[in-house]
Backbone as CSV, one residue per row, in Angstrom:
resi,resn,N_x,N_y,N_z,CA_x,CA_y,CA_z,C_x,C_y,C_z
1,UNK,-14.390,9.721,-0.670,-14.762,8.702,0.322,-14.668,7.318,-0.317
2,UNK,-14.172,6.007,0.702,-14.207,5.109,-0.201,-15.325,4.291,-0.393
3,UNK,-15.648,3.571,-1.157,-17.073,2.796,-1.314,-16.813,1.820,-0.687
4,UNK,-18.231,1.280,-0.260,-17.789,0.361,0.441,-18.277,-1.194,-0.173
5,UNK,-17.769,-2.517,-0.011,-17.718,-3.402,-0.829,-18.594,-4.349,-0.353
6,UNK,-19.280,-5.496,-0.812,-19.773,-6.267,0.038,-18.865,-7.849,0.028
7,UNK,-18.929,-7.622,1.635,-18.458,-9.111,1.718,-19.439,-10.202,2.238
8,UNK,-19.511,-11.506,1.925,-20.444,-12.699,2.016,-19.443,-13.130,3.505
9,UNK,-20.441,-13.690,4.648,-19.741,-14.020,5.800,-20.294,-15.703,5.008
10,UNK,-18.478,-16.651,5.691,-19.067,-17.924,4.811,-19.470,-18.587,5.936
11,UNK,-19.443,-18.859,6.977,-20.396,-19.279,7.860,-22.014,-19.036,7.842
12,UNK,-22.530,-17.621,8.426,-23.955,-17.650,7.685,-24.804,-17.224,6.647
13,UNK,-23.618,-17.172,5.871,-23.661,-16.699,3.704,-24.852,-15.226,3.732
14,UNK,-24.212,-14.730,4.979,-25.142,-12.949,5.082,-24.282,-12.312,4.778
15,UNK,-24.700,-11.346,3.550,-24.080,-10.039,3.160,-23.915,-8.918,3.459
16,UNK,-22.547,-8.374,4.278,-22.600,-7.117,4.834,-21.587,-6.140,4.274
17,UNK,-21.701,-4.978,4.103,-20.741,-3.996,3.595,-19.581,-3.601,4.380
18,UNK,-18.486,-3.416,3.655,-17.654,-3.387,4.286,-16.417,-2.099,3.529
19,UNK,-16.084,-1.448,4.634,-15.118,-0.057,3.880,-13.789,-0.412,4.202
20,UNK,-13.430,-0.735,2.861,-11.769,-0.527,3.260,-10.890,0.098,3.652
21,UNK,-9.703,-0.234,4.657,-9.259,0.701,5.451,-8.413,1.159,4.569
22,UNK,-7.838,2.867,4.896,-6.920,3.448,4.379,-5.710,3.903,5.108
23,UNK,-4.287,3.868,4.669,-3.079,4.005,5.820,-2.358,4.945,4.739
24,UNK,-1.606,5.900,5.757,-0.565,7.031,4.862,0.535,6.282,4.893
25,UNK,0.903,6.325,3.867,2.104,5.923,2.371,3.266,6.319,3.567
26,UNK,4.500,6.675,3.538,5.934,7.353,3.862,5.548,8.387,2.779
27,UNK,5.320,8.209,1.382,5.589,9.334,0.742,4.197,10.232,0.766
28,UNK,3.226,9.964,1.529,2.505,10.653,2.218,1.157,10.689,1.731
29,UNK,1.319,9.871,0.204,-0.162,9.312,-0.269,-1.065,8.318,0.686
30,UNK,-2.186,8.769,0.378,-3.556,7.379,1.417,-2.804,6.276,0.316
31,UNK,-3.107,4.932,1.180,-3.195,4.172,0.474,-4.479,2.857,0.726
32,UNK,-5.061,2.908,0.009,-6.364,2.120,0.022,-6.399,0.959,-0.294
33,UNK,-6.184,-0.160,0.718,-6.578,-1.539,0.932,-7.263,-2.365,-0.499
34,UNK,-6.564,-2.903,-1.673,-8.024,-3.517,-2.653,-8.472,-4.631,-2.512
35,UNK,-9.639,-4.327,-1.779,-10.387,-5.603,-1.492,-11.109,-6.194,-2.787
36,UNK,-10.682,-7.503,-3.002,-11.350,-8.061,-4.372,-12.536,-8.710,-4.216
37,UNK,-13.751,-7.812,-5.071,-14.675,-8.003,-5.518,-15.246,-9.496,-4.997
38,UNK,-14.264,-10.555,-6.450,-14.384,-11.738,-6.480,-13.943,-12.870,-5.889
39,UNK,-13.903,-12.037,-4.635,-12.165,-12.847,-3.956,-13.295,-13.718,-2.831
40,UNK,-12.652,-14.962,-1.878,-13.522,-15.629,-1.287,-12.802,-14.942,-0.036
41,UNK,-14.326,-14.547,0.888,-13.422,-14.595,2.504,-13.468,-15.483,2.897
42,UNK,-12.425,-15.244,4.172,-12.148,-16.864,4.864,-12.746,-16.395,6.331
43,UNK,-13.430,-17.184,6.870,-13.584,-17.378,8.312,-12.089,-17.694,8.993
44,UNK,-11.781,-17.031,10.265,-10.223,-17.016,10.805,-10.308,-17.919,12.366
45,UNK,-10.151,-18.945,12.207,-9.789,-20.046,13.200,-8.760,-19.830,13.960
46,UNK,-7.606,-19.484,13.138,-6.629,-19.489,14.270,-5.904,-18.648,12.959
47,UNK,-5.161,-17.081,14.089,-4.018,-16.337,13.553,-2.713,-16.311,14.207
48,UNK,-2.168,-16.052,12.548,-0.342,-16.185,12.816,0.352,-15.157,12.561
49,UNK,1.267,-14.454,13.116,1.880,-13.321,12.785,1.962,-12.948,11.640
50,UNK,2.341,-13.895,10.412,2.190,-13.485,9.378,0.487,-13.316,8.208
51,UNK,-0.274,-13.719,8.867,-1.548,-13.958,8.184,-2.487,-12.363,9.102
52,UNK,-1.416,-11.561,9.837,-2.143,-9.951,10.182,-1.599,-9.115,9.457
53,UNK,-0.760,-9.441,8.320,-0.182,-8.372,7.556,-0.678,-8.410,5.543
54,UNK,-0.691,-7.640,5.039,-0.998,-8.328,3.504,0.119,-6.587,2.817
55,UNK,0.664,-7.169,1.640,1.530,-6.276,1.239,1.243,-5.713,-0.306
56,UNK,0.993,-4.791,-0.137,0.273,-3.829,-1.246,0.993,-2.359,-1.549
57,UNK,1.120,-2.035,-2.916,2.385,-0.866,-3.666,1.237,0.338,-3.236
58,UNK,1.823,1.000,-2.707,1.538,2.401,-3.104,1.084,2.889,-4.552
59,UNK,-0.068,3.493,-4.819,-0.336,3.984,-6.488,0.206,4.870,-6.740
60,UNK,0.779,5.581,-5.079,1.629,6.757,-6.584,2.997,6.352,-6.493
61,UNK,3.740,6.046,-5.504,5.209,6.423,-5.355,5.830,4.507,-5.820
62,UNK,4.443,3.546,-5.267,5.054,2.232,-6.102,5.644,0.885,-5.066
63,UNK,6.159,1.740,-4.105,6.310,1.561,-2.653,5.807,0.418,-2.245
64,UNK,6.178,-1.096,-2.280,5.467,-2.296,-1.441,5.635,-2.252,-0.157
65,UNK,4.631,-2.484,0.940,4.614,-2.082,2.085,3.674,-2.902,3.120
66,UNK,4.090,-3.434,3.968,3.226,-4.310,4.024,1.713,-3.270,5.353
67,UNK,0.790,-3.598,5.045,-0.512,-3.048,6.137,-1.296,-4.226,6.767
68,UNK,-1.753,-3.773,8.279,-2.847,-4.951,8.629,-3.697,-5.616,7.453
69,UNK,-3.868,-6.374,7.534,-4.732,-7.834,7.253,-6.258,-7.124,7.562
70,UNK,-6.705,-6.817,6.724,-8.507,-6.219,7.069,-9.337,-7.562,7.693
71,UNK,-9.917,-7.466,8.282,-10.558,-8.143,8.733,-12.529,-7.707,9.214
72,UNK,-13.321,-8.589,9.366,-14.858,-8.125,9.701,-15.300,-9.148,10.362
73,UNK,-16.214,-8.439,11.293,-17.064,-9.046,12.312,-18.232,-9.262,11.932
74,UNK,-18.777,-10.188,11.913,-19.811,-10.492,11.467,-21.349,-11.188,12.411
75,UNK,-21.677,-10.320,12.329,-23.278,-10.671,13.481,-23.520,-12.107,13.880
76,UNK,-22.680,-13.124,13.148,-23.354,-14.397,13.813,-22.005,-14.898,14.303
77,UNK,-21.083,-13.907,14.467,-20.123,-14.592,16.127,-18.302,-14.728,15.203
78,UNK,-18.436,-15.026,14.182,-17.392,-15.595,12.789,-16.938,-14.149,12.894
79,UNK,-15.581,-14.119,12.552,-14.292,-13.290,12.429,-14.211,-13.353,10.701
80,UNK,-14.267,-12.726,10.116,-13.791,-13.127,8.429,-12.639,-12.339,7.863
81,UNK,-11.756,-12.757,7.185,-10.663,-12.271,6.764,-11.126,-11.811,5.505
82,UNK,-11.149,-10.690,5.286,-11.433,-10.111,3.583,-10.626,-10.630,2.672
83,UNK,-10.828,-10.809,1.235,-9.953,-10.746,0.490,-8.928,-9.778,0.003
84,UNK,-7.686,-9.739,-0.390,-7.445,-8.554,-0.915,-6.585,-9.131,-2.278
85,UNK,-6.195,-7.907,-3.046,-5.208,-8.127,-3.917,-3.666,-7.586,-3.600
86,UNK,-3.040,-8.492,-3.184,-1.981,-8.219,-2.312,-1.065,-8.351,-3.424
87,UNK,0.167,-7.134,-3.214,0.885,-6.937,-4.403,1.599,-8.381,-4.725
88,UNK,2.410,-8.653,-5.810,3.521,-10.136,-6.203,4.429,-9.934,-5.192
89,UNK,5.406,-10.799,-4.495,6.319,-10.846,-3.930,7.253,-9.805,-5.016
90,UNK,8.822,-9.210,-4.477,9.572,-8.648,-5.724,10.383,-9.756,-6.448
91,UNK,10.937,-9.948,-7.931,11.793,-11.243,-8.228,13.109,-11.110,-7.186
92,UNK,13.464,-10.018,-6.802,14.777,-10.146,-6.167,14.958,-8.409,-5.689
93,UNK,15.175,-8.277,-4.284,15.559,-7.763,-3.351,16.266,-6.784,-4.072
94,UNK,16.366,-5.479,-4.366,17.411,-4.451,-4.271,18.469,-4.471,-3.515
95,UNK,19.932,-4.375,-4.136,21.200,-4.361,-3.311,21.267,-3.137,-2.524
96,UNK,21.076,-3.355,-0.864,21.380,-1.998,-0.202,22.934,-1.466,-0.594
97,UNK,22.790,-0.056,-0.777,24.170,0.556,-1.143,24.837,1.458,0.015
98,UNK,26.022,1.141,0.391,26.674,2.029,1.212,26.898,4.040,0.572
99,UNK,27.094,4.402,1.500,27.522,5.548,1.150,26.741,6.790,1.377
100,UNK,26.500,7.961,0.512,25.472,8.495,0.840,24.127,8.263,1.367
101,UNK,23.620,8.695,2.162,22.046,8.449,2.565,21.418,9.493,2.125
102,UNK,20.551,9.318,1.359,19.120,10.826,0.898,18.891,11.884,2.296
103,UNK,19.002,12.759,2.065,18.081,13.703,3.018,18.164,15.056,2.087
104,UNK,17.412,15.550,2.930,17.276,17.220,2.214,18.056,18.196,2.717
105,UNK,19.055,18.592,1.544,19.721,19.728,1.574,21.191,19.365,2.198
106,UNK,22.166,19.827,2.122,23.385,19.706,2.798,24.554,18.288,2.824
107,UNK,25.070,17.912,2.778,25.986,16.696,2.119,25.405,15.363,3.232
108,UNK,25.810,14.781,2.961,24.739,12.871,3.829,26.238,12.087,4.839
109,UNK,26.187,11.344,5.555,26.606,10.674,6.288,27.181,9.700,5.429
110,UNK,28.192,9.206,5.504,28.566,8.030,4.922,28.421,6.867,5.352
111,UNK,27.757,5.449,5.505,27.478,4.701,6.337,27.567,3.368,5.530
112,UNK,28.209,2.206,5.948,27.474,0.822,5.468,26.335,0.582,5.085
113,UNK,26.048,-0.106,4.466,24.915,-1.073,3.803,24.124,-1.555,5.447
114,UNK,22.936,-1.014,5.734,21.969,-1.521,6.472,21.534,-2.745,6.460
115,UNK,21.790,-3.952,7.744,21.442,-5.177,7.467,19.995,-5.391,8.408
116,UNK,18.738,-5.405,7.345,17.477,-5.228,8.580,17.377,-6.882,8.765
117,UNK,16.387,-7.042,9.808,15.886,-8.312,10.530,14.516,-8.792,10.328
118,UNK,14.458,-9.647,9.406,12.707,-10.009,9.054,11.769,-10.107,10.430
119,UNK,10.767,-8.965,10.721,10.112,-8.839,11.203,8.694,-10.054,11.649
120,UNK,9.140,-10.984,12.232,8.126,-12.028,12.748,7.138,-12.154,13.967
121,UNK,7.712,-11.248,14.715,6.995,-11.450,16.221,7.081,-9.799,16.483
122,UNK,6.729,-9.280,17.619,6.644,-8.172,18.211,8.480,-8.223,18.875
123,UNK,8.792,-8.981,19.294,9.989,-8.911,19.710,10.998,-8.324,18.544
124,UNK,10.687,-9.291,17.391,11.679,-8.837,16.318,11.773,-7.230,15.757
125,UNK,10.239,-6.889,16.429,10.460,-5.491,15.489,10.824,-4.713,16.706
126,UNK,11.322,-5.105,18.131,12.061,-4.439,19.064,13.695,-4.175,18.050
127,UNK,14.369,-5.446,17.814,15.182,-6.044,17.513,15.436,-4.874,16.225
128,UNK,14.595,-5.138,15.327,14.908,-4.415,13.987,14.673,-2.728,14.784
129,UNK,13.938,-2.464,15.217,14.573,-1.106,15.472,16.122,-0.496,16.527
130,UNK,16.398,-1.180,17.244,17.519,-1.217,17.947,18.732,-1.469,17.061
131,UNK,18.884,-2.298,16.050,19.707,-2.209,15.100,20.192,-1.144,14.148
132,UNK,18.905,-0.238,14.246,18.290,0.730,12.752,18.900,1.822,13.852
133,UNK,18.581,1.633,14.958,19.112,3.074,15.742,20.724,3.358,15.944
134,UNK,21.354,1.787,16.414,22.612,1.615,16.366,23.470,1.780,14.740
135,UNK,22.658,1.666,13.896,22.967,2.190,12.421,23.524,3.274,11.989
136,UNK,22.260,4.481,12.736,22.427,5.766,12.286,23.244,6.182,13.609
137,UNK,23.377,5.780,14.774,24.690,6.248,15.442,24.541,6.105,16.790
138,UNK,23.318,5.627,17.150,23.201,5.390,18.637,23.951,4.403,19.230
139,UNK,24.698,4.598,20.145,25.176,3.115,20.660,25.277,2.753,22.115
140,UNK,25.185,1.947,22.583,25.057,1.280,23.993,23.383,1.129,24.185
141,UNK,22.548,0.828,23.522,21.161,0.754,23.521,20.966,-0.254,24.206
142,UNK,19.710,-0.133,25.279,19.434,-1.523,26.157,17.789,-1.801,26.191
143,UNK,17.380,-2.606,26.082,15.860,-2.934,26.210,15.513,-2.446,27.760
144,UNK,13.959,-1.970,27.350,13.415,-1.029,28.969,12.905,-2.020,29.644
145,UNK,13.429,-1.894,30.580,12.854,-2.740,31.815,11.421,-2.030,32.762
146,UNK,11.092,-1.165,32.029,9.034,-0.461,32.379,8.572,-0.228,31.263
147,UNK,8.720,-1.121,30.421,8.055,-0.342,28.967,6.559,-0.299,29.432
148,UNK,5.510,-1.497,30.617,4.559,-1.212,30.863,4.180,-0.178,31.267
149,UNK,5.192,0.620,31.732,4.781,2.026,32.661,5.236,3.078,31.738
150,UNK,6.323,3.178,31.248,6.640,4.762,30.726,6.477,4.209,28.928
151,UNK,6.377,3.661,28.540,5.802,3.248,27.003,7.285,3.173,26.321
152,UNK,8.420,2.989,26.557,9.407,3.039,26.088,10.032,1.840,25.982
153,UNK,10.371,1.263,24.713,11.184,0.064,24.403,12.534,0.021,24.484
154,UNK,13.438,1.189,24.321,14.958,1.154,23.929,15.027,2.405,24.632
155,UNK,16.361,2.768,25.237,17.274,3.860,25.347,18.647,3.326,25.570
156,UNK,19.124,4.413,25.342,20.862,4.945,25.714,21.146,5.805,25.439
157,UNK,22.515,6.251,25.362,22.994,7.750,25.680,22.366,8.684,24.658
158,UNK,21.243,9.184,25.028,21.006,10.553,24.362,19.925,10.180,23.339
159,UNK,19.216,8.838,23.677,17.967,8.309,23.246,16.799,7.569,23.608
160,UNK,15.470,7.653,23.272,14.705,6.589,23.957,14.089,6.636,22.478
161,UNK,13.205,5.219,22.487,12.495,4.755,21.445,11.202,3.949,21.711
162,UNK,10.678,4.253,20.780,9.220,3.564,21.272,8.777,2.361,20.003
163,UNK,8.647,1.251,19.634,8.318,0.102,18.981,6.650,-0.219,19.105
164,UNK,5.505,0.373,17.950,4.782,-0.205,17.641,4.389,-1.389,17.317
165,UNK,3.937,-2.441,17.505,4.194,-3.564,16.404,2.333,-3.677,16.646
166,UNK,1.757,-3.189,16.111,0.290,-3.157,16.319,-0.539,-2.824,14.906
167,UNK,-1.597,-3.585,15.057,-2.183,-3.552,13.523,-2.754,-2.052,13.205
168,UNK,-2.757,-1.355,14.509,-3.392,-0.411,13.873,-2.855,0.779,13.929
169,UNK,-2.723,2.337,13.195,-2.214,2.986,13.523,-1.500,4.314,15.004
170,UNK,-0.551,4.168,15.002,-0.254,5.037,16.002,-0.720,6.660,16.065
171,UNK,-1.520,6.584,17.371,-2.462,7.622,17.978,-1.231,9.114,18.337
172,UNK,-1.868,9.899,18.712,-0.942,11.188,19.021,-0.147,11.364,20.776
173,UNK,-1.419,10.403,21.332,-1.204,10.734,22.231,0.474,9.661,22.627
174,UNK,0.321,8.398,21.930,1.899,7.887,22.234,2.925,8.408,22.010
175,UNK,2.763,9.319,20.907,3.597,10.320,20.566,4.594,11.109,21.175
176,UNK,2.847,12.080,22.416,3.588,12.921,23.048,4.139,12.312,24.384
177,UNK,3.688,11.093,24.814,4.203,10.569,25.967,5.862,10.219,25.640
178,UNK,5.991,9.453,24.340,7.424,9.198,24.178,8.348,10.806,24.187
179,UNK,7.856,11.679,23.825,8.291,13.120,23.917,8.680,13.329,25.145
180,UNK,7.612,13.146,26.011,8.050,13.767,27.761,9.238,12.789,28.127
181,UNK,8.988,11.284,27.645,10.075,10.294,28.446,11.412,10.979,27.836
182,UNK,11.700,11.416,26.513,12.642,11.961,26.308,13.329,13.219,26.792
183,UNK,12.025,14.137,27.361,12.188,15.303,27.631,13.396,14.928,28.954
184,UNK,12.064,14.256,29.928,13.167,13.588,31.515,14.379,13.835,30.905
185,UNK,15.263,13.031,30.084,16.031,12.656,30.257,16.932,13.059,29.367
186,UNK,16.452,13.988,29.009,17.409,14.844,28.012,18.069,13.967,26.680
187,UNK,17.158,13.440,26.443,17.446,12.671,25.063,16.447,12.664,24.338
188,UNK,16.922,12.213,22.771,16.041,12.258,21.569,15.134,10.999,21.783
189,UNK,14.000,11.601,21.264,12.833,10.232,20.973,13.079,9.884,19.447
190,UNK,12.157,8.930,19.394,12.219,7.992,17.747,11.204,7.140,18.259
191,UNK,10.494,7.329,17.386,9.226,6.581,17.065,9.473,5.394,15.675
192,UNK,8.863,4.234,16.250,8.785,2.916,15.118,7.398,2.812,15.332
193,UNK,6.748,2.301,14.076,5.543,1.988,13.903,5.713,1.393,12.321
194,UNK,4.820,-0.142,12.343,4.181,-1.446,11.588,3.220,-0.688,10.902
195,UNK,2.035,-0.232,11.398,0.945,0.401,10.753,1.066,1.548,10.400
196,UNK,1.477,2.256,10.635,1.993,3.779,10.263,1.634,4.883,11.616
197,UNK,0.972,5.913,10.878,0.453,6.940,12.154,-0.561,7.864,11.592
198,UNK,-1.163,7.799,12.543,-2.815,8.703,12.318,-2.407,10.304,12.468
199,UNK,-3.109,10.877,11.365,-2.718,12.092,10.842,-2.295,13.211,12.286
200,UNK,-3.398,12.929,13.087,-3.239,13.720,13.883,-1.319,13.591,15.022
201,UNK,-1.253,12.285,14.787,0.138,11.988,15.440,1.030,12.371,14.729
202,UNK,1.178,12.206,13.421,2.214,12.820,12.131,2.316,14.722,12.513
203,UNK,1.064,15.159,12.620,1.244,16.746,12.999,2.047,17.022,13.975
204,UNK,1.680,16.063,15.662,1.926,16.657,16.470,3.461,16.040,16.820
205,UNK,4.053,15.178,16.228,5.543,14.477,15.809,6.229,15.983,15.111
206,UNK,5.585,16.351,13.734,6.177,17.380,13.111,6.018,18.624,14.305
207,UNK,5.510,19.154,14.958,5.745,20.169,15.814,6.594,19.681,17.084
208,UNK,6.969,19.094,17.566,7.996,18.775,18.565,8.842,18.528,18.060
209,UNK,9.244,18.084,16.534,10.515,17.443,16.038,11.106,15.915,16.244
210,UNK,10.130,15.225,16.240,10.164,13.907,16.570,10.066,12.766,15.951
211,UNK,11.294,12.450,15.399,11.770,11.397,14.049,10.743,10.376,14.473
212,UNK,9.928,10.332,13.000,8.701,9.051,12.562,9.112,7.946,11.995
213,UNK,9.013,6.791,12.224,10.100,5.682,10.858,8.637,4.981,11.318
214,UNK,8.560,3.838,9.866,7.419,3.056,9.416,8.275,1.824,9.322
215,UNK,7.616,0.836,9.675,8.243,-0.634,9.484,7.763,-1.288,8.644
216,UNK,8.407,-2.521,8.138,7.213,-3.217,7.195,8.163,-4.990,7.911
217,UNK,7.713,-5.566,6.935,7.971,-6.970,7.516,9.313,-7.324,7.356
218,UNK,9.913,-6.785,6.279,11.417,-6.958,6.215,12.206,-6.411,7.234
219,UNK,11.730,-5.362,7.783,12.523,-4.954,9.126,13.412,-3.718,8.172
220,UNK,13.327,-3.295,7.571,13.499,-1.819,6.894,13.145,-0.660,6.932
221,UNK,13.592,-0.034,8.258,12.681,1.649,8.565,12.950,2.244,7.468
222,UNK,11.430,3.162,7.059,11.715,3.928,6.168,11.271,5.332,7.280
223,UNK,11.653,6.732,6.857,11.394,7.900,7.540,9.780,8.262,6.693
224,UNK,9.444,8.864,7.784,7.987,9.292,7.769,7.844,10.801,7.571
225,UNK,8.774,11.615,8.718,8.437,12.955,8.607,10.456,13.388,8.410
226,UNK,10.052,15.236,8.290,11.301,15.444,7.969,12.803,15.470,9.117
227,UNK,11.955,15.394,10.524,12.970,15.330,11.619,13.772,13.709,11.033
228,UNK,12.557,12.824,10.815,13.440,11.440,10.432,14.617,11.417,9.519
229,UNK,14.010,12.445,8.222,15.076,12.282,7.026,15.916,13.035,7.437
230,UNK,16.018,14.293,8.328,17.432,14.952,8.851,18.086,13.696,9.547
231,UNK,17.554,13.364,10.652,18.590,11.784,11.603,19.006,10.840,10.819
232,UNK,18.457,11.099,9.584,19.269,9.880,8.711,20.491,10.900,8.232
233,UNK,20.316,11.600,8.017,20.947,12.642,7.160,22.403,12.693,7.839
234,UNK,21.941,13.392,8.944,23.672,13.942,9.544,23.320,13.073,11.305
235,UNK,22.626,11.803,11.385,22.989,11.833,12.554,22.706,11.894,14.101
236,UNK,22.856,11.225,15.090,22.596,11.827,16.072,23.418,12.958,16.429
237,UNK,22.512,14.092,17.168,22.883,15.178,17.525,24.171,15.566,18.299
238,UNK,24.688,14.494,18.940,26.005,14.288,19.646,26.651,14.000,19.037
239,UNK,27.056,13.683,17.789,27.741,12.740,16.985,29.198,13.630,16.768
């Protein structure tokens, strides 16, 4: 269990405890928020797309990634932004490499160098996943005109997709709704999600077969479960 830390609210300098949140890794480790000790919180006046995210390595696999921005409520009305120890920026970007793509078992797709889209707004991470889909082989993709009603951001031939861009993790039940919209229509789902996905949604993704990808701010899906690393692997199913 994690301990929980105390943070000073700087408006009415009252001390309340506070548990840091924990989010699953891609490579499937928790990864636990480090809120610093000595660090000052800030009271939050006004937020910006980039001041809901803070980017922190994975301890086991190393993995920079960016997670919500912790935040606490505090009894006298003040919003406070925790501190954290948010990993260094990297000195320089890894060269994406064409060619093979990783998956398990059986020979890989040959493909270009992936060009992602820095993730700034909720729109962009429409954007960066529609790209990422047209990547691995989808094509003629169009933005949904009911995403209020059937929860779906993207389809075309022989796909629909669903775009998280929310601080907090994705529930099971969006899961299985993007499942049925796919079912209709006889196409594959794909799930995107910023925050990742709550254990119980990761299970019920792995029993329907329903490619998981994680976003981070660079606009770089990584795969979550193993339906994902097969669709990277060999493909859409029509292909």
């Amino acid at each position: 269990m994690t301990d929980n830390v105390p943070v000073r609210c700087p408006a009415c300098r009252r001390e309340q405890p506070f548990t840091p949140p924990t989010f699953p890794c891609p490579c499937g480790a928790p990864v636990t928020l480090p809120v610093l000790r000595d660090g000052v919180p800030e009271e939050i006046g006004h937020r910006t797309w980039d001041d809901l995210w803070v980017a922190v390595n994975c301890p086991s696999c190393g993995r920079r990634s960016h997670w919500p921005q912790p935040e606490l409520g505090c009894g006298c009305g003040a919003v406070v932004r925790v501190p954290i120890a948010a990993a260094p920026p990297p000195a320089a970007p890894p060269p994406a490499e064409g060619g093979a793509v990783a998956g398990p078992g059986g020979p890989a797709l040959s493909r270009p160098a992936f060009r992602p889209v820095t993730i700034r707004t909720a729109r962009d991470a429409v954007t960066a996943a529609a790209r990422y889909l047209d990547w691995l082989g989808f094509r003629g993709l169009r933005p949904s005109e009911d995403r209020a009603v059937s929860g779906v951001d993207l389809y075309g031939p022989g796909v629909v997709a669903q775009v998280d861009p929310t601080t907090r993790p994705t529930g099971p039940r969006d899961v299985e709704c993007l499942w049925l919209n796919g079912l209709q229509k006889s196409a594959m789902s794909v799930f995107f999600s910023l925050a990742g996905y709550a254990r119980e949604a990761r299970a019920r993704a792995d029993a329907l077969r329903l490619p998981l990808f994680i976003m981070d701010l660079t606009g770089t899906p990584q795969p979550v479960n193993d339906p994902a690393d097969s669709l990277i692997r060999v493909g859409p199913p029509d292909r």
